[in-house]
N, CA, C and O of each residue as an XYZ file, in Angstrom:
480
protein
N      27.270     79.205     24.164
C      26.881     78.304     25.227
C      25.944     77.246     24.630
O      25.046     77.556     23.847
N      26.234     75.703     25.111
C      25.187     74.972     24.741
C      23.800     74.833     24.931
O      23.402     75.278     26.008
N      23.199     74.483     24.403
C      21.064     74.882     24.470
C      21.341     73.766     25.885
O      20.781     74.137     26.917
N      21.922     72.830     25.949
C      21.746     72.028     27.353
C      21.902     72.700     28.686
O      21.325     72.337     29.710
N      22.846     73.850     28.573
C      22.970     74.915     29.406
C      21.952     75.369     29.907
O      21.347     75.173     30.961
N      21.769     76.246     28.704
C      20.889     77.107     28.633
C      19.506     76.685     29.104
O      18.725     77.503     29.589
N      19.168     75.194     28.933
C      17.675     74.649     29.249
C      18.190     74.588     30.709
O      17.277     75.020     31.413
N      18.963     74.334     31.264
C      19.536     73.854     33.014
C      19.058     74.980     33.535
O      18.225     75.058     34.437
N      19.798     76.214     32.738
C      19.898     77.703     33.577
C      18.945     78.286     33.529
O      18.865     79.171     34.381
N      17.866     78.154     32.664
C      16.165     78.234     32.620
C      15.277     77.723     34.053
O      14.729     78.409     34.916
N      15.417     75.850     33.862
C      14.727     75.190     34.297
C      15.249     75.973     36.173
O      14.446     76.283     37.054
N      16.510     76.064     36.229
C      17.295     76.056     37.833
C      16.387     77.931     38.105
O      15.866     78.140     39.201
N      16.353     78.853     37.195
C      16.053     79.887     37.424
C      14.275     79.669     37.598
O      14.087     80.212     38.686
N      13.386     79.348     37.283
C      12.174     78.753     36.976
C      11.964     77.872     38.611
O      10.899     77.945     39.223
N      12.869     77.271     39.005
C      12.506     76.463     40.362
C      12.345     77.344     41.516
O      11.583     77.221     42.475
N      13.643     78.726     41.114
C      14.173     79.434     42.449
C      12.722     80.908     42.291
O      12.632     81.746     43.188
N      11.821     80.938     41.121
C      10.829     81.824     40.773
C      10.010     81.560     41.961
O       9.746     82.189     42.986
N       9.539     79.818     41.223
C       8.241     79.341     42.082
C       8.262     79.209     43.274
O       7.256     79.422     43.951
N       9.822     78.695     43.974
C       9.858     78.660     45.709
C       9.458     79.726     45.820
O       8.238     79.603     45.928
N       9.804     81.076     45.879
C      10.380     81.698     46.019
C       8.330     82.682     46.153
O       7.813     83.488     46.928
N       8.042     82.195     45.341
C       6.310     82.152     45.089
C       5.610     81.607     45.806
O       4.661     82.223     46.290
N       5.825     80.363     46.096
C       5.283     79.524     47.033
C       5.502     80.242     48.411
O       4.364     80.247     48.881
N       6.322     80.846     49.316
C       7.126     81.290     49.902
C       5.925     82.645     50.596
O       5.352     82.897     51.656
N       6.068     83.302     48.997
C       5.537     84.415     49.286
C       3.779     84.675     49.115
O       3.235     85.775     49.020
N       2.883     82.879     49.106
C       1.681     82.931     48.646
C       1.024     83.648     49.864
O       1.538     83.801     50.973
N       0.324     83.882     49.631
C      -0.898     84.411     50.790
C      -2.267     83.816     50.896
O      -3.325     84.439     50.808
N      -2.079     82.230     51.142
C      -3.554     81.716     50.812
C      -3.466     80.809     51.774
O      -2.715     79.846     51.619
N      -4.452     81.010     53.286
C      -4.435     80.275     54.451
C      -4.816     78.687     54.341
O      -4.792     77.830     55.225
N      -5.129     78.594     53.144
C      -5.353     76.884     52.929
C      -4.390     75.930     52.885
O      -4.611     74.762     53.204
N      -3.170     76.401     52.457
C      -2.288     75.224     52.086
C      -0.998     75.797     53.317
O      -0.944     77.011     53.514
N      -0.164     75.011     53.973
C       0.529     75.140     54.832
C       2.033     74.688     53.906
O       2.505     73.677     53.387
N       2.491     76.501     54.138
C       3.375     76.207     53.030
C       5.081     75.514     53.812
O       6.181     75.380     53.277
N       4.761     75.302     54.797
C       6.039     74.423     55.488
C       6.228     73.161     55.252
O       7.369     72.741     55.447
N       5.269     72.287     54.811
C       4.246     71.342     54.198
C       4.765     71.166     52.879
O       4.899     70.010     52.478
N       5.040     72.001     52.230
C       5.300     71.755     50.613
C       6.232     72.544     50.181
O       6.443     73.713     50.505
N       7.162     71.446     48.948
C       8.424     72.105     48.885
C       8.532     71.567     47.159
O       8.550     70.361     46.914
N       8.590     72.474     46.181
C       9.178     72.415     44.858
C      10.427     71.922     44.689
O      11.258     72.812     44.872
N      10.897     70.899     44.421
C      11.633     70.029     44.502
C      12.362     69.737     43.117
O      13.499     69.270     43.185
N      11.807     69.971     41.878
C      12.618     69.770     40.562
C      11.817     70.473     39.746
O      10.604     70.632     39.880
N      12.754     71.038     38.607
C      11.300     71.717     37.523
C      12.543     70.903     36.420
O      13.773     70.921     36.471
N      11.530     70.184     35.399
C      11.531     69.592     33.944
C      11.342     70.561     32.901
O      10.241     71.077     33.094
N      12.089     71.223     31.532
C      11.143     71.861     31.295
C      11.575     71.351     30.063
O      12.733     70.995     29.843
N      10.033     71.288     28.720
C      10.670     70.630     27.696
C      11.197     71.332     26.654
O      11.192     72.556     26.522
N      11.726     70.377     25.797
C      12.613     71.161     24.775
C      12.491     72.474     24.134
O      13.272     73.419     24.029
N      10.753     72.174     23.556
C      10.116     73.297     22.968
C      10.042     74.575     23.709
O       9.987     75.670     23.150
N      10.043     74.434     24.706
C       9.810     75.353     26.278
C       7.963     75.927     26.403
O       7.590     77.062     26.698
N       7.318     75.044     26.161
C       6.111     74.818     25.870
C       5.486     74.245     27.201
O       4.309     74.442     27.504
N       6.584     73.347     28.152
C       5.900     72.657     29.593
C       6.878     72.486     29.919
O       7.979     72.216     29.439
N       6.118     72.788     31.501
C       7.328     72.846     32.667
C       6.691     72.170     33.442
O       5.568     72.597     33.710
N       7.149     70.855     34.109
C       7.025     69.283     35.066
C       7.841     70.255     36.034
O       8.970     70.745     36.002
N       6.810     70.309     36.866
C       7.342     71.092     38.678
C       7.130     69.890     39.341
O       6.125     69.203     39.156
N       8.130     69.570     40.191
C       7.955     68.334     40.849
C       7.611     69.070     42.452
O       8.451     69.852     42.896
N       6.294     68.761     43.303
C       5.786     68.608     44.304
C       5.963     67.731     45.375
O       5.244     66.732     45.396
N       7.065     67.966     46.585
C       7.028     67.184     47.837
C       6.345     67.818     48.545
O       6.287     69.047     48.509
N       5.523     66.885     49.535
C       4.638     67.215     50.509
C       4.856     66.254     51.956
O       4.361     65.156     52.212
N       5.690     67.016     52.698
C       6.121     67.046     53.922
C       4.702     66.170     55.587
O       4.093     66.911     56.358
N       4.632     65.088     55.617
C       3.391     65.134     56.376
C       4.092     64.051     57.165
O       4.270     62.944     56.656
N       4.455     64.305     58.267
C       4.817     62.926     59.456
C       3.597     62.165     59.460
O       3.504     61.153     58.765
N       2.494     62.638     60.308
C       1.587     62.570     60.566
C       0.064     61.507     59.867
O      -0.488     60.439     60.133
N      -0.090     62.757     58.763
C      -0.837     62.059     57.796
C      -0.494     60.902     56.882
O       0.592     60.362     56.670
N      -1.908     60.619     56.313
C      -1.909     59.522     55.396
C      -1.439     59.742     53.742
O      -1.410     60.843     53.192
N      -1.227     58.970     53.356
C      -0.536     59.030     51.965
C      -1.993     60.285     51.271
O      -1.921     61.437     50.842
N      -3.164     59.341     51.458
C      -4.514     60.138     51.088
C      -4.793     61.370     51.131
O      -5.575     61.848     50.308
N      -4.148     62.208     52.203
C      -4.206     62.996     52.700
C      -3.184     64.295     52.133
O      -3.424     65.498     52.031
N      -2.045     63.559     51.842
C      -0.967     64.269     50.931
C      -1.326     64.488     49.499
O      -0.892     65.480     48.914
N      -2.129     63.578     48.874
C      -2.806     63.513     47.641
C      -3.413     64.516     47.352
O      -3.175     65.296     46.430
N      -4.742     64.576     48.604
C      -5.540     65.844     48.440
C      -5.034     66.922     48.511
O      -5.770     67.802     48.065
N      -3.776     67.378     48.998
C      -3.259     68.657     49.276
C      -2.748     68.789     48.110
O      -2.824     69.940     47.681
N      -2.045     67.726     47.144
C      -1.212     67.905     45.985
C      -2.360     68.372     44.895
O      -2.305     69.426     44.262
N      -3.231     67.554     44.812
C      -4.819     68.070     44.116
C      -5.407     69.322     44.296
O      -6.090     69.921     43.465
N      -5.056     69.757     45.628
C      -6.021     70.889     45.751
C      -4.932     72.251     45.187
O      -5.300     73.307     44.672
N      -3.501     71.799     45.491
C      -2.339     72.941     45.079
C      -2.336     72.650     43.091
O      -2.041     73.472     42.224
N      -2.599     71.786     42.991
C      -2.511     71.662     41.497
C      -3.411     71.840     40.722
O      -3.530     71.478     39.551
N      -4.310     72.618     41.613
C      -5.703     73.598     40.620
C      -5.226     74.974     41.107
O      -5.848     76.005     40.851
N      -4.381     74.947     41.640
C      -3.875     76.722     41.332
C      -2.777     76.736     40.748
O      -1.913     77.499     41.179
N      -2.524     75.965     39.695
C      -1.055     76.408     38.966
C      -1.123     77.454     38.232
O      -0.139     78.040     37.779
N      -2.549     77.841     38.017
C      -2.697     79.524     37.149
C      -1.886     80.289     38.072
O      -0.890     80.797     37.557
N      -2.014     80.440     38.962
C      -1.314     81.400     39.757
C       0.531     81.465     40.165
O       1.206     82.377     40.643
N       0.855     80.224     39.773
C       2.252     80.118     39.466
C       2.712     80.285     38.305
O       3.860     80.680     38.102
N       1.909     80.017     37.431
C       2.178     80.666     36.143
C       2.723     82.164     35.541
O       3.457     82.594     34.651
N       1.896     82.635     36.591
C       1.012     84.170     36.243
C       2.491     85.015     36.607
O       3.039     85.904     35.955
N       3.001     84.223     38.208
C       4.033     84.845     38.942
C       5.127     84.631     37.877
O       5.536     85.574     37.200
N       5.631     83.275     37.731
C       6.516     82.886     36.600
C       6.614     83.692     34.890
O       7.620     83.773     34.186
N       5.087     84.253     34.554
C       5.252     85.228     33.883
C       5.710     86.914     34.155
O       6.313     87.856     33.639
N       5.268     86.680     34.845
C       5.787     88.373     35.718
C       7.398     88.114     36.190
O       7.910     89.165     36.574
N       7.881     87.492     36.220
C       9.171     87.240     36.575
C      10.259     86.288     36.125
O      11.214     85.896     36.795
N       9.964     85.999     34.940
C      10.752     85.537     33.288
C      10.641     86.215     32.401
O       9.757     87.069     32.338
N      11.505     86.011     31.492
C      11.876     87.161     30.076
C      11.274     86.030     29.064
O      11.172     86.152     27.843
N      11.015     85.254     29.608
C      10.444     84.442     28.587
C       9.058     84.789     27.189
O       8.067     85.338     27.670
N       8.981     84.542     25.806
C       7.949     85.293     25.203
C       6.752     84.310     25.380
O       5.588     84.709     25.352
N       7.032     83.250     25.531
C       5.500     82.113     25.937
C       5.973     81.395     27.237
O       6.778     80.466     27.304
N       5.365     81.961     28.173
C       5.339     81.116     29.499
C       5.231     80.137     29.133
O       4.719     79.992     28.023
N       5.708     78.868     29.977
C       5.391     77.773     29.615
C       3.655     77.196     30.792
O       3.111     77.752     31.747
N       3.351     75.900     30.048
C       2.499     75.498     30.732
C       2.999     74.626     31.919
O       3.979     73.886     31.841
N       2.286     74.777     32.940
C       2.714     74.233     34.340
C       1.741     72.937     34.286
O       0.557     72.894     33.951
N       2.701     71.769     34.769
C       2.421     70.100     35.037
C       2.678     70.225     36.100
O       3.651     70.952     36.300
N       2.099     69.716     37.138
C       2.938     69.262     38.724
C       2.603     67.757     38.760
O       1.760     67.065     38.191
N       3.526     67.532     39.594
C       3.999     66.232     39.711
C       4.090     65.897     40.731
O       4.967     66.607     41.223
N       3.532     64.836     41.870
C       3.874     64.618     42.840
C       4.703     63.479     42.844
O       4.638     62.355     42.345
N       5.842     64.356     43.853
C       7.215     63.623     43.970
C       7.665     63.241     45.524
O       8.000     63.973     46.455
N       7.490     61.270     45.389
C       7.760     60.908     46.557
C       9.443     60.417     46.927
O       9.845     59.557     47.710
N      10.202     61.351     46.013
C      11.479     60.623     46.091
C      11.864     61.085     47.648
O      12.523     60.322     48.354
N      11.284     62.747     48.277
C      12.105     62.639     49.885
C      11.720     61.692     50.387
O      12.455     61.028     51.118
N      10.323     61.324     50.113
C       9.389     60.803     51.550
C       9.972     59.060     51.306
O       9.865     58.262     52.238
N      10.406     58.757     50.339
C      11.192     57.566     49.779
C      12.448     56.980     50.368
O      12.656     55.849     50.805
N      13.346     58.178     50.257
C      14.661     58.440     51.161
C      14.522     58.148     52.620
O      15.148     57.227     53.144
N      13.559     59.068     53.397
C      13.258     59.130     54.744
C      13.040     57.602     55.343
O      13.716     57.032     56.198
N      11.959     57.153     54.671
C      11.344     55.656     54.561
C      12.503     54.938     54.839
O      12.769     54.537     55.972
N      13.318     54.724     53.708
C      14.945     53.993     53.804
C      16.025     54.351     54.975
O      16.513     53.571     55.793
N      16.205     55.426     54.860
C      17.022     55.680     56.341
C      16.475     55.492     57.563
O      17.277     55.015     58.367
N      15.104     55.753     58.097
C      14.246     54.509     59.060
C      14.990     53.093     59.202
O      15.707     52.621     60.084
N      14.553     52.643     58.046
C      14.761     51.281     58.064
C      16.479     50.725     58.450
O      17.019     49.811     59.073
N      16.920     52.074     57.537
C      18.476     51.328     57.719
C      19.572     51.872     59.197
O      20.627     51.344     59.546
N      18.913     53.000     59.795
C      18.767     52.986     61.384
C      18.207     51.660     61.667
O      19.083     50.798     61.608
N      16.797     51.110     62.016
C      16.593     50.527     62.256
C      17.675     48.643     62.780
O      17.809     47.958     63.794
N      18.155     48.604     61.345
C      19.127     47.543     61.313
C      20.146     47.944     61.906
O      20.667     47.204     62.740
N      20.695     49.228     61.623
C      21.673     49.609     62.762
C      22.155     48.890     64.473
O      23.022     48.262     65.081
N      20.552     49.710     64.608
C      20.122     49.404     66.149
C      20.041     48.012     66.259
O      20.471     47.552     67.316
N      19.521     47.090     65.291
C      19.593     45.885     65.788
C      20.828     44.934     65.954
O      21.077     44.210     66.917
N      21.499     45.089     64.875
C      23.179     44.531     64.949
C      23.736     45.191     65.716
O      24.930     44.996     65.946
């Protein structure tokens, strides 16, 4: 099998860990309906893993999504820890998060292009 595979079938197994973590956190601070792991990067060396972070907020301000992404991205020890307990991997990799506005991007655009809809 090719290593391109093999990095896919890593990175795709590694995404379905952390939901799956996220899912099962037990920490009344962060509202996990709110936030959704959205892509994992992982690099060649298998040394770092780019978890991409959407954060779900009708409501709130961009500011506001920030701080939640800040405050979840000082506990990546703890996704780690899970991701080690539940990979065969011999060096966990190190966890990057990333906040990723590609849904809230999408949403934005289909607004708009309803919008024109309705008007023509």
């Amino acid at each position: 099998m090719p290593k391109v595979f093999r990095l896919e079938k890593l990175e795709s197994d590694f995404l379905r860990i952390l939901s799956q973590a996220l899912l099962e956190w037990k920490n009344p601070d962060f509202p996990k309906e709110k936030i959704s792991f959205t892509r994992v990067l992982l690099s060649k060396d298998k040394r770092y893993l780019d978890l991409f972070v959407s954060i779900f907020e009708t409501s709130g301000s961009l500011e506001d999504r920030e701080n939640l992404f800040h405050a979840l991205q000082s506990h990546t020890k703890h996704f780690r820890s899970v991701l080690a307990k539940n990979s065969h991997m011999y060096v966990t990799p190190e966890i990057r998060m990333v906040f990723d506005r590609g849904i809230e991007e999408s949403v934005r655009m289909q607004k708009i292009i309803d919008g024109l809809k309705n008007e023509g």
